[in-house]
N, C-alpha and C positions, 0 to 999 in steps of 0.2 A: 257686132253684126253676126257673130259665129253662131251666139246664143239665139237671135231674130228666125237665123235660116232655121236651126235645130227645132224652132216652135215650129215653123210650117210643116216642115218638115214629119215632123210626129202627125201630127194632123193629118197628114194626106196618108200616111203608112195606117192610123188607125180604122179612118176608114176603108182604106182597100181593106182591113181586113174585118172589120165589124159588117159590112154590108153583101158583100159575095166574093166567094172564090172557091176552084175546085182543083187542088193541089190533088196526086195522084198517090206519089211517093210517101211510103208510111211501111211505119214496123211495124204496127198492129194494122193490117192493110184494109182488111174487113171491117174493124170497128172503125177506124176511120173514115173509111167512105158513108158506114153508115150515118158518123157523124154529119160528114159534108151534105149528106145529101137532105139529113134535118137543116142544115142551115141554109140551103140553099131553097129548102120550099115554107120556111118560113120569110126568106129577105125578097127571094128574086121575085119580078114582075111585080112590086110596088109600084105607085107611080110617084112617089115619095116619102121620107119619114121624118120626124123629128125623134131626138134621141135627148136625153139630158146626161151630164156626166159630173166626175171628181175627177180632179186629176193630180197626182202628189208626183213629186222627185224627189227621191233616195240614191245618198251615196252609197257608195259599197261598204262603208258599216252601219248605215241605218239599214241595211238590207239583213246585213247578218246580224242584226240586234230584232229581225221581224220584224221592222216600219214601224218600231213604238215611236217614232218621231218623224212628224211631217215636213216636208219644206216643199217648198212654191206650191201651197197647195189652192189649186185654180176650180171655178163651177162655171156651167153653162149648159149650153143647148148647141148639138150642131142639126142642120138641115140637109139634107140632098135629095136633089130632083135628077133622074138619068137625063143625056147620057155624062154630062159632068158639072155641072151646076152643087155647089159648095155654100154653104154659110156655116161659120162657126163663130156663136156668140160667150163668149168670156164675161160671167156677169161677176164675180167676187175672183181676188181681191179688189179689181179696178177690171172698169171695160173697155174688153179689145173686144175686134171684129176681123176676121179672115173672112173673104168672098172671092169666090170664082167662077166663070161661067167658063174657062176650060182653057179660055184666051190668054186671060190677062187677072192676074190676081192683086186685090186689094188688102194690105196689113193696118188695119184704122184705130187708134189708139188715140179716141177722144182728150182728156183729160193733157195729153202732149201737143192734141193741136196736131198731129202731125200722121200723115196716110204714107206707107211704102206702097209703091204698085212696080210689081212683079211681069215680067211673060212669063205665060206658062213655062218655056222652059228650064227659068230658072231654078225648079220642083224636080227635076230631072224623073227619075224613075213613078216617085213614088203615086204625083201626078197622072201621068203616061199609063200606069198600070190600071191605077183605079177609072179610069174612062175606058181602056180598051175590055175592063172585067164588065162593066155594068152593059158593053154593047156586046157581051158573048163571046168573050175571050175563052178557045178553048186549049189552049199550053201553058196556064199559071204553073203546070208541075214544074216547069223550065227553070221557076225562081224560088222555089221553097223545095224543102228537104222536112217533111211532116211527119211526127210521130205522137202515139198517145200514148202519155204519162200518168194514166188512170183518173183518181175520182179525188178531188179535195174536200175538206174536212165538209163543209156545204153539202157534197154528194156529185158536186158541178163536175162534168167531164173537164179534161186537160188536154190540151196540145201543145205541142212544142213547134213552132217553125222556125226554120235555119234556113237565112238567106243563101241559095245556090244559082252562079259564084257568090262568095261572100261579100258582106257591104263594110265598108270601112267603119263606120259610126255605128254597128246596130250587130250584137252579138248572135241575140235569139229575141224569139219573141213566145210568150204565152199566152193561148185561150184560154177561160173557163166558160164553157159551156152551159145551160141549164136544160140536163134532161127531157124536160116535161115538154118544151117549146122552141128549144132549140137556140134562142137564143143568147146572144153571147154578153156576159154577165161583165168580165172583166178581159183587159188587154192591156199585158203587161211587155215592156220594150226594155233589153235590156243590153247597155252597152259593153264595150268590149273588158272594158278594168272592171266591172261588174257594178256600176249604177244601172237604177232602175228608176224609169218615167212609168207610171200606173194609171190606167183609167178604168173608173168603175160606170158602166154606164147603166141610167136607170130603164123605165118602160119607154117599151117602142113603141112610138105611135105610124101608122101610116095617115099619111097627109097630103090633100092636093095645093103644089104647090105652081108658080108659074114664072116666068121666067125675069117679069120684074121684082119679086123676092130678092135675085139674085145683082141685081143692078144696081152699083154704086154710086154715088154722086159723092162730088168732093164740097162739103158744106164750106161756107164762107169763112176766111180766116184759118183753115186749115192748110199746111203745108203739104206739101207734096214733094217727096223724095223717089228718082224713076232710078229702078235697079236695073244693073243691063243683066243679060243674058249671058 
């Protein structure tokens, strides 16, 4: 179950950070903002997007070998419509599905027959944050510690954010940036003994989406396990 929460988990924190945020606190203070502020008028006032991604997990010696070796490496699509409306579709290796409209979250893993459905609060933070960012959140500095770690071999800008206070499961996390457009190329999460969950995401589309998108039904013969809060 440890491993169950860790997937949502990534999920919600990716997006809070792939879609908006305007973190203050920065060593390079200038270049930073001016980053923020590309990423922030390419993302903000969608009415929604679709995104495709990779996503690998590295221990801490596939990390120090450079990720020549993948594991649990997953693809898909996620969706988000403001102000918290969530789909995340896992097409390879096998399809899962995470959905939320902000309430109540569905974890649907066809092939088991079998749907977790969540309260939101079971998401604790990461949840929380990414609905209050997309309705104009202005204290994200409160919970990142941001600096920029210059240009990688691509040319892609780099950030660093540090959860402040820190988070028990999540060391740092990294952006790469793309120059031209702003946006954000990859987002890398890395825990405290030094594994790394990676997502590379592809083009962003803006998309009108609506609020039965996000609305589950529990198909026949599928099980259903309620996780409390």
């Amino acid at each position: 179950m440890e491993k169950e929460n860790n997937r949502v988990k990534y999920v919600c924190i990716v997006l809070l950070l792939v879609f908006s945020f305007q973190p203050l606190r920065a060593g390079a203070e200038d270049q930073v903002s001016s980053i923020i502020r590309g990423i922030r008028k390419t993302y903000a006032g969608l009415p929604g997007l679709e995104v495709p991604y990779q996503r690998v997990i590295l221990t801490k010696s596939m990390v120090m070998l450079g990720g020549q070796v993948n594991s649990d490496l997953a693809t898909g699509k996620i969706y988000f419509m403001p102000p918290c409306f969530l789909k995340v579709e896992q097409r390879t290796p096998g399809e899962e599905f995470v959905i939320t409209d902000g309430t109540t979250l569905w974890w649907y893993i066809p092939n088991k027959k079998q749907v977790y459905k969540y309260p939101s609060e079971k998401l604790g933070k990461g949840l929380k944050v990414l609905g209050e960012i997309f309705q104009g959140l202005k204290a994200v500095e409160e919970s990142f510690g941001v600096t920029f770690e210059g240009q990688n071999s691509q040319g892609n800008f780099l950030l660093q954010l540090k959860p402040q206070p820190p988070w028990p499961d999540i060391d740092h996390i990294v952006l790469s940036v793309n120059p031209q457009d702003y946006t954000i190329c990859t987002v890398g999460i890395y825990d405290p003994v030094g594994g790394l969950t990676k997502f590379t995401l592809g083009k962003l589309r803006e998309k009108t989406l609506d609020k039965d998108f996000f609305r589950f039904t529990v198909p026949n013969g599928v099980k259903v396990i309620e996780e409390e809060g």
